[in-house]
N, C-alpha and C positions, 0 to 999 in steps of 0.2 A: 394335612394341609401345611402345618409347620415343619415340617419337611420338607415338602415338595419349595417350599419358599427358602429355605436355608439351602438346598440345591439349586437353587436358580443363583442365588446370593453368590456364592461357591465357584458357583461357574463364571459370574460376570465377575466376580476378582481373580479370577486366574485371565479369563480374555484380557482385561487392562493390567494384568501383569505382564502380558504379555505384549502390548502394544508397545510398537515401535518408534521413534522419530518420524521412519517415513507414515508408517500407519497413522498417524495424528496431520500430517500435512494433509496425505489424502483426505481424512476426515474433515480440515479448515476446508479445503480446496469443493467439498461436497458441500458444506453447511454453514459456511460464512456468510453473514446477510449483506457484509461490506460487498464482496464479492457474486454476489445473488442480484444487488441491487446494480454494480457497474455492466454487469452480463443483461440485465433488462435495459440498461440504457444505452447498452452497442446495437441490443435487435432491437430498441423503438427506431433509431437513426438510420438502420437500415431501411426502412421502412418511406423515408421521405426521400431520396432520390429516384422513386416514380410520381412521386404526386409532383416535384418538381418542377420532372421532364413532361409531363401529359397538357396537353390544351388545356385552359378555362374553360369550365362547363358551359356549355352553348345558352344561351336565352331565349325562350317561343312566348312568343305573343301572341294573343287570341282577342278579336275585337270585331265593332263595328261601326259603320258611319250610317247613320238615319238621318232622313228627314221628313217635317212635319209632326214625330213626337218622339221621345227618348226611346223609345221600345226598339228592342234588336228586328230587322227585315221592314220598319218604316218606310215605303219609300222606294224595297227593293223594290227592281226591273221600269220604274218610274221615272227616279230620278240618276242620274248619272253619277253624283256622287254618294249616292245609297249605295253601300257595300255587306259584309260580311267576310271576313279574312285573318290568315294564320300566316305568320311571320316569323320565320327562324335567324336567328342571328349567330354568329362566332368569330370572338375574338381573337385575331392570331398575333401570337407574337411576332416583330421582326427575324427571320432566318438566322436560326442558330442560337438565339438566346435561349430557348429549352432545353438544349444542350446542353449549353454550359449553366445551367440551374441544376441538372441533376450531376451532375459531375464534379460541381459546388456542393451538393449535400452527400455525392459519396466520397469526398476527401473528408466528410466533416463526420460520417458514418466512422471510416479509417483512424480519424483522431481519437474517437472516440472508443475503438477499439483498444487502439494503444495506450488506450487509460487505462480500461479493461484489462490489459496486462499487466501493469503498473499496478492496480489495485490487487490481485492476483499473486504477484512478486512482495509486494510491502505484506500481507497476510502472510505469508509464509515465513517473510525474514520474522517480522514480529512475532512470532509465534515459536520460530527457532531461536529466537533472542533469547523471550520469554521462558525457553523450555535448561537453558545452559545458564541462566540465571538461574532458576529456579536449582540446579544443579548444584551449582557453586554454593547455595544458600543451606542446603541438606551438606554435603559437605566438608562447610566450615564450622557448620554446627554438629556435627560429629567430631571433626578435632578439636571442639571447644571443650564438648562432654568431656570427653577422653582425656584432656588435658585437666580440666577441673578435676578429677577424679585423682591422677595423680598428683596437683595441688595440694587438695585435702590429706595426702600422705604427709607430703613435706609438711603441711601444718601439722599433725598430730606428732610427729617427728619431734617439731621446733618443741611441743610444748610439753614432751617428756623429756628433752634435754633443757628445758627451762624449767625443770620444776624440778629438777637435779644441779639446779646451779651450770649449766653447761653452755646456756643460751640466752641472749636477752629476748625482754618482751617485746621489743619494738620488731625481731623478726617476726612474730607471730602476728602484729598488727602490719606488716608489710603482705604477708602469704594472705590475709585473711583479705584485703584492701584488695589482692590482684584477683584473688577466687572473686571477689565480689565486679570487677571490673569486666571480667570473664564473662558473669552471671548477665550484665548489660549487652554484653556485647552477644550472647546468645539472643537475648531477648531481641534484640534487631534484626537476629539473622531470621526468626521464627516470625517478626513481621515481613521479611523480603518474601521468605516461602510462602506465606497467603496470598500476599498479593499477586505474585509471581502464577500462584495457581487460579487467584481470579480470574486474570489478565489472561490465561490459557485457554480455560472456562468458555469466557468471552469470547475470544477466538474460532472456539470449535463450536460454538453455540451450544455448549451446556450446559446443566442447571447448575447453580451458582453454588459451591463448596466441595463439588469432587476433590478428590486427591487423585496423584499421578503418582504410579509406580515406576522408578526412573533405576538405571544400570547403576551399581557401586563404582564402578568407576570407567572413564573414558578415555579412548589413547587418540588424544590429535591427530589428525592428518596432517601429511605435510604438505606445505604451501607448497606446488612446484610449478607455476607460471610466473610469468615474470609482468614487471609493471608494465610494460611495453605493452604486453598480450592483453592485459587487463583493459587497456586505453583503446588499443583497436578493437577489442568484442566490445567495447560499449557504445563505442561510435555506429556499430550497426546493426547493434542489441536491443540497447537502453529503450526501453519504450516512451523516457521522456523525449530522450532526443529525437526517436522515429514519430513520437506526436507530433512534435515543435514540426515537421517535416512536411506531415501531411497539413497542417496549418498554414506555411510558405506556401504548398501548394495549392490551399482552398483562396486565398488571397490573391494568388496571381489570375486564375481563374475568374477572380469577383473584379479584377482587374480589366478583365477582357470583357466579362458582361457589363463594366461603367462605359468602355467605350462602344458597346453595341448600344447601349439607350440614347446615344447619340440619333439612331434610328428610329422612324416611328414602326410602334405596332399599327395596326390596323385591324376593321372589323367587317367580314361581311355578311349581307344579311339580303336574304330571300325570302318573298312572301306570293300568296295566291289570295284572290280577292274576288269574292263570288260575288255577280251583280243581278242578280234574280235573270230578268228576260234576257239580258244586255250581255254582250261577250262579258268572259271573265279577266280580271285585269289581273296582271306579274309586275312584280316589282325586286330589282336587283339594287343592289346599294352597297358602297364602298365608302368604311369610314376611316377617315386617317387623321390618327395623334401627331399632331405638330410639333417637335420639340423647342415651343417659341422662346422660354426662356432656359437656353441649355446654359447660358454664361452664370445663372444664380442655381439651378440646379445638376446638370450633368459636367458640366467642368467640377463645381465641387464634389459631387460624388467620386470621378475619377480621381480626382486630388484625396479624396478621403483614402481609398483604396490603394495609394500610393502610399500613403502614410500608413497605412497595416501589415503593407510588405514589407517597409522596413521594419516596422514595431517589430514582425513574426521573425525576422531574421536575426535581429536582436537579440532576443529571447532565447533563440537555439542558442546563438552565441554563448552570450552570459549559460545558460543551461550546461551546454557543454565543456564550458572551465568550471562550471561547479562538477559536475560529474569526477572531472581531471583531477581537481584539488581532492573529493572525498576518494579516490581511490587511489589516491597518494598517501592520503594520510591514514586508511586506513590498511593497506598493503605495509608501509611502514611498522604503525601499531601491530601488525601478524608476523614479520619480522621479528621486532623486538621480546615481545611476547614469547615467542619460540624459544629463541634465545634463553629469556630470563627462565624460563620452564626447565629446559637444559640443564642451565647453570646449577639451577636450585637443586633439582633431583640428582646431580649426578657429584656435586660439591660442596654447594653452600650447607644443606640441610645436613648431609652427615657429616662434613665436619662440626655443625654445630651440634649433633648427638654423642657427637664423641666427646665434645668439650663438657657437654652435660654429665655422661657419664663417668667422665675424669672429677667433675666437679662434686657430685654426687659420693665415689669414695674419698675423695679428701675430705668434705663435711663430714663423713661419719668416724673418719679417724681424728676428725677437732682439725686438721690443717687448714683448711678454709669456715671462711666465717657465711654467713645465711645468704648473706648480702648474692655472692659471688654467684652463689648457688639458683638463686631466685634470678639476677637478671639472667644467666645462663638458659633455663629452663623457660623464660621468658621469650629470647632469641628464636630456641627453637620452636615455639609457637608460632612465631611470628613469620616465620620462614616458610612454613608449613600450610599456614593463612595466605603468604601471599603465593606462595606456588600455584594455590588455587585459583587467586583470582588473577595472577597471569593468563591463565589458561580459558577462565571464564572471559578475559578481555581477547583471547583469541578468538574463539568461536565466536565471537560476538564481532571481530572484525571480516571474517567467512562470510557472515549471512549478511555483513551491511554489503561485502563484494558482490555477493549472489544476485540480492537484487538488484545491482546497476548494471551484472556482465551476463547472468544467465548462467552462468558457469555454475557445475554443483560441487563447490569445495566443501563442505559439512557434509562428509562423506562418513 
């Protein structure tokens, strides 16, 4: 049995070593409850543009008229207004207003849809956020390790040439100060990785402490559309802006049914009336809603629904310059990021290893003193650190793109 359990074991850490980026989407995209929950509230919406559009349930009435004592058939065939009788009624709306009710609730179905998308897209960016994060956190915490390790060189260095007279103490209390600042900053980074893998967890809806086996290292994609492009896929992309859309359009709609209540409904109603001996009486009836006070009610409701059309065109508005601005700033941000990634890998960083290893033999021949040596070796840490997190602010400008253009740049 401990076997067969350490083969099941075995095999489920090679599958999740081997999962992908996209294989972890598909899995959000399967088992997200965010996503589960916006998916049941497109198909309940679907659901009310027939009850909408269909008639009011008819009303039958069953009764009788006696006379001489309260009993049903009192009277029948006797007296003339002794009855027994059924009476069906149905209320019809004014022509056309069922129409436009359910055409009302399938723009509002449509909005709802495009939340549906929306919630869909925000799962996925979140998740890809969450997973290049997570990236950047392992790492920077390998160049911390790796760095602290050679640290701890240079300190044992400092304190056989200070305990030969070669070196002061205050190097050693400098190397020791920065190993120990290191040791912090690891510590942070090893809280981003938790959480990071919470936040994952969460995501894919699973149990709360997995780990993720993630690639040693990632080669950016390159950005190769332009802002222009970015602006026009989301103008008729973005699912916020296509909600805001079908919203204008559920409003102009509710627009047209304030001016149909201008009309009345009406209701009619047929009945038969059994008179015992006596013909049987019919009875046809035509009821009609008045609109008496339309100047305190249907003038303001049209006036209300005047007022929503603008509100909803607004809304897109504003919606759509924020769209503008975040995919300005954040196509900028993948820009510059590239850039700086560039720079680092192909300049800054080995010039700054060269300068370490230049500095590194003059320390051991006595021509530089600790000092030089340590910010040196500090530099290239630093370089090294933020190489990284250039690049983690790249991917991270990708998936904020992704979800407002639909575009799959986190390739």
């Amino acid at each position: 049995m401990r076997v067969v359990y350490v083969c099941l074991l075995w095999a489920w850490c090679l599958a999740a070593q081997a999962q992908s980026l996209d294989a972890l989407v598909a899995e959000a995209l399967r088992n997200n409850r965010e996503i589960l929950a916006a998916q049941k509230r497109y198909e309940a919406a679907r659901e009310r543009p027939g009850q909408e559009s269909s008639l009011p349930d008819p009303t039958v009435s069953v009764g009788w008229v006696s006379n001489g004592n309260p009993l049903p058939g009192a009277g029948l065939g006797t007296s003339v207004t002794s009855n027994i009788g059924l009476m069906v009624s149905q209320e019809m709306p004014f022509p056309g207003k069922r129409k436009l009710r359910g055409e009302i609730a399938a723009r509002e179905a449509d909005a709802e849809f495009q939340q549906y998308l929306a919630v869909r897209r925000s799962v996925v960016a979140r998740l890809k956020q969450a997973y290049h994060m997570l990236h950047h956190a392992r790492e920077a915490m390998d160049t911390v390790i790796e760095n602290q390790a050679l640290l701890h060189n240079f300190i044992q260095v400092a304190e056989v040439r200070y305990s030969v007279g070669r070196a002061a103490q205050q190097d050693i209390f400098r190397a020791q100060t920065q190993y120990a600042i290191y040791e912090a900053q690891r510590l942070r980074l090893e809280q981003e990785r938790i959480s990071r893998e919470a936040e994952m967890n969460s995501l894919l809806n699973r149990p709360p402490g997995g780990s993720f086996q993630l690639p040693d290292e990632l080669t950016p994609p390159p950005l190769d559309v332009t802002l222009e492009q970015l602006r026009a896929r989301s103008r008729t992309q973005a699912p916020q802006l296509r909600r805001d859309q079908k919203v204008i359009e559920r409003s102009e709609l509710a627009a047209d049914l304030a001016r149909r209540d201008y009309y009345p409904d009406y209701t009619v109603s047929g009945g038969y009336f059994n008179q015992g001996g006596m013909p049987p009486m019919y009875e046809v009836r035509l009821d009609v809603k008045l609109p008496a006070y339309f100047w305190r009610k249907q003038r303001a409701a049209l006036n209300e629904q005047a007022d929503r059309i603008r509100e909803a065109r607004h809304s897109y508005e504003a919606e759509q310059q924020t769209l503008d601005a975040r995919i300005q700033d954040d196509f900028v941000t993948a820009q510059t990021s590239m850039r700086l990634m560039d720079l680092y890998q192909k300049s800054v960083i080995p010039s700054a290893k060269l300068a370490l290893e230049s500095s590194m033999a003059s320390y051991e021949t006595g021509a530089l003193e600790f000092l030089s040596l340590l910010t040196n070796f500090m530099t290239v840490v630093d370089y090294e650190l933020n190489y990284h997190e250039e690049m983690m602010r790249y991917y991270l400008a990708l998936d904020r793109l992704e979800e407002v253009t639909g575009l799959l740049l986190d390739r």
